[in-house]
N, C-alpha and C positions, 0 to 999 in steps of 0.2 A: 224781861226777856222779850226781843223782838223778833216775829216771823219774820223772812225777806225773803227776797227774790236775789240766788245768787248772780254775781255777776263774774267777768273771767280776772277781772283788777281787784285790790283794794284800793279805794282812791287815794289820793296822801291827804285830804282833809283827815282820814282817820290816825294820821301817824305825828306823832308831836314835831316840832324844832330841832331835837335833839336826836332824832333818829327811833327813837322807841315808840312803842305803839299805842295809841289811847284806846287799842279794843285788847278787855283782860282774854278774852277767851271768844274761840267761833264754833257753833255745833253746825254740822252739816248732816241733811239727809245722806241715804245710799242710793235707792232704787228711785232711777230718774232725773235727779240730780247729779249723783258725781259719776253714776253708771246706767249705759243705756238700758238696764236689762228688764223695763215692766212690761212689754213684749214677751222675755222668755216664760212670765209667769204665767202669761195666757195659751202659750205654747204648751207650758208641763198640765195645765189643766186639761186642754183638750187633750192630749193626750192619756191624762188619766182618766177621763168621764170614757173617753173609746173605749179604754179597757174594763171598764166596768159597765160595757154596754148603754152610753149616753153620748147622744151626739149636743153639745153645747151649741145654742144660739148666737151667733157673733154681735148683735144686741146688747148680751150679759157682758162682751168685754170692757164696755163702759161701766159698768156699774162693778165690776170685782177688781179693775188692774188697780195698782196705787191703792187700796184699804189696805189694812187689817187683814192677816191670813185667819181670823176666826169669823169675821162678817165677810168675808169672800167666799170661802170654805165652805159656810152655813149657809150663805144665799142659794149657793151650787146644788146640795144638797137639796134644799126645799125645794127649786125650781127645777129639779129634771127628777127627784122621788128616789135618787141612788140609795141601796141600801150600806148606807156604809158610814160609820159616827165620823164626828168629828177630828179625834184624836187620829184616829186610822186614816181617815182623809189627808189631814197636818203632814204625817212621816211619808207619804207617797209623793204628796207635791213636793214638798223639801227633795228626796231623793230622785224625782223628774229634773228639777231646778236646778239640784250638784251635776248631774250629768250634762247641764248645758252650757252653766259657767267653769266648767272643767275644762272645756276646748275654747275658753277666753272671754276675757269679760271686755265689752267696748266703753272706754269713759265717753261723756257728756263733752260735749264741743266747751270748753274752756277750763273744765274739772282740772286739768294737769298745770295751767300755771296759774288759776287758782290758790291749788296745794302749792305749789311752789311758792309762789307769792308769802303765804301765811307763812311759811317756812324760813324764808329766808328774813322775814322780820319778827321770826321767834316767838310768834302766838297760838299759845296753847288750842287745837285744835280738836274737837270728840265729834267724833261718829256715831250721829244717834239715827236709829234704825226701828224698822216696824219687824224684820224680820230678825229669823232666831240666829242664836250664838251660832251655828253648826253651819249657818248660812253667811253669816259675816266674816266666816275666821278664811270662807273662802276667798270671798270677794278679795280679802284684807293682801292676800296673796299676789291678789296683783294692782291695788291702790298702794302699798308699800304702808306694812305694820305701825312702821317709824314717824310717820307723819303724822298721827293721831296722838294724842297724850291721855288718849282712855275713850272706847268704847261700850256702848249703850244697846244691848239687843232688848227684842220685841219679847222674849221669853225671861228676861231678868227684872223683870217690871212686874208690879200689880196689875195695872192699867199701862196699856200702850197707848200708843200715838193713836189719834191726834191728841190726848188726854197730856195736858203738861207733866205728868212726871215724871218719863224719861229725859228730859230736860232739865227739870230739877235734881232728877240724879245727876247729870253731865255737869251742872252748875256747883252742884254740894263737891265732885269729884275732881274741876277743877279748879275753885276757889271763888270766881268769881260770883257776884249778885245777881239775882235775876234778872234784872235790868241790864247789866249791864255786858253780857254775850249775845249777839246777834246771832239768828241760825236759821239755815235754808233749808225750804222743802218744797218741795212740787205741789201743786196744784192742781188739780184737773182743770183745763177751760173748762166753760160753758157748756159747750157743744157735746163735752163728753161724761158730764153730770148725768146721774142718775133718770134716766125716764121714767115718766108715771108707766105702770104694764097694763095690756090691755085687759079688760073685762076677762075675767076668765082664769087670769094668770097668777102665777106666785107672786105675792104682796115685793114690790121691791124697798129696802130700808134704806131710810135717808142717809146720805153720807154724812159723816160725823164732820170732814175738812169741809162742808161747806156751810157750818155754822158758825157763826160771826163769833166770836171770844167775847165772851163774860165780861160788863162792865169790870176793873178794879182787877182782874184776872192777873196770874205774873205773867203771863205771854202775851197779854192784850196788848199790843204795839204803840209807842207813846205819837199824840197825836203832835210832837215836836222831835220826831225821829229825826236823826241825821244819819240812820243807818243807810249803809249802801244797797242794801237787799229791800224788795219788797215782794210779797205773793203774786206768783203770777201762774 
């Protein structure tokens, strides 16, 4: 399986002579990639630490948007001392977050013919996601159900993303190898990677997407990709 960087084509090196496609299956991120929405998620925080008496550092939104809602959640928690667990944290942002793509979710500048694209040349397409089922069946609402051939949430996993195997569930689910589905997610630049905190402060943990993939790993990207996507 290869990470990539989506792009708004598929190119026609990937599509044979004959019309049909030489890629068995594509998994796509959600947040960030096919929807603008890793904004709203810093929006439903601040607004739930206000209500729980915590004003968040605009600092922290490099280090929580784009994770994991349990190393987001948790870093929040340690770093402003809110009394309030994880789980109970979990069901308030989700329900901040439904109240915001409720009034519309904006796609990613090429997500629609993207989808389209993969669509009209018949390749099995999954949605795999860091966020939960309850969060996806929204979004799904307005990327259109139809276009996906199976759906991957961050709550149906042992280990979520960045941890390959919601992707090997996508792969097991739609037939294909792990080699041989390309699949895009976001990236944090540089610029917006975790900072060391200063003296004094809550420990910030490394980001899990900015550790290089496991020699021999399934998702370690072959270094003779012809894929269209790369990390960026």
């Amino acid at each position: 399986m290869e990470v990539c960087r989506m792009t708004s084509t598929v190119p026609a090196s990937l599509f044979r002579t004959n019309g049909s496609s030489a890629l068995q299956a594509v998994f796509l991120d959600m947040d960030g990639t096919l929807v603008d929405t890793e904004g709203f998620w810093w929006d439903a925080e601040v607004e739930v630490f206000a209500d729980l008496g915590h004003r968040l550092d605009e600092a922290w939104r490099d280090v929580v948007v784009g994770g994991p809602m349990t190393r987001s959640a948790g870093y929040l928690i340690e770093s402003t001392g809110a009394d309030i667990t994880l789980p109970e944290l979990t069901v308030l942002l989700n329900e901040k977050f439904e109240q915001r793509i409720a009034r519309g979710v904006p796609l990613m500048p090429g997500a629609e013919r993207l989808l389209s694209e993969l669509a009209r040349h018949s390749i099995p397409t999954a949605l795999v996601s860091a966020s939960h089922r309850r969060i996806i069946d929204r979004v799904l609402a307005s990327l259109g159900r139809d276009r996906f051939s199976l759906t991957v949430a961050g709550d149906e996993v042992v280990r979520t993303k960045p941890h390959p195997e919601p992707y090997l569930a996508a792969a097991e689910g739609s037939g294909p190898t792990p080699r041989s589905a390309p699949s895009s997610r976001t990236r944090r630049p540089a610029s917006r990677r975790p900072r060391r905190p200063a003296a004094g402060s809550s420990p910030c943990p490394p980001s899990p997407r900015s550790r290089p993939p496991r020699a021999g790993s399934s998702c370690a990207p072959s270094k003779r990709s012809t894929c269209p996507f790369s990390v960026h």
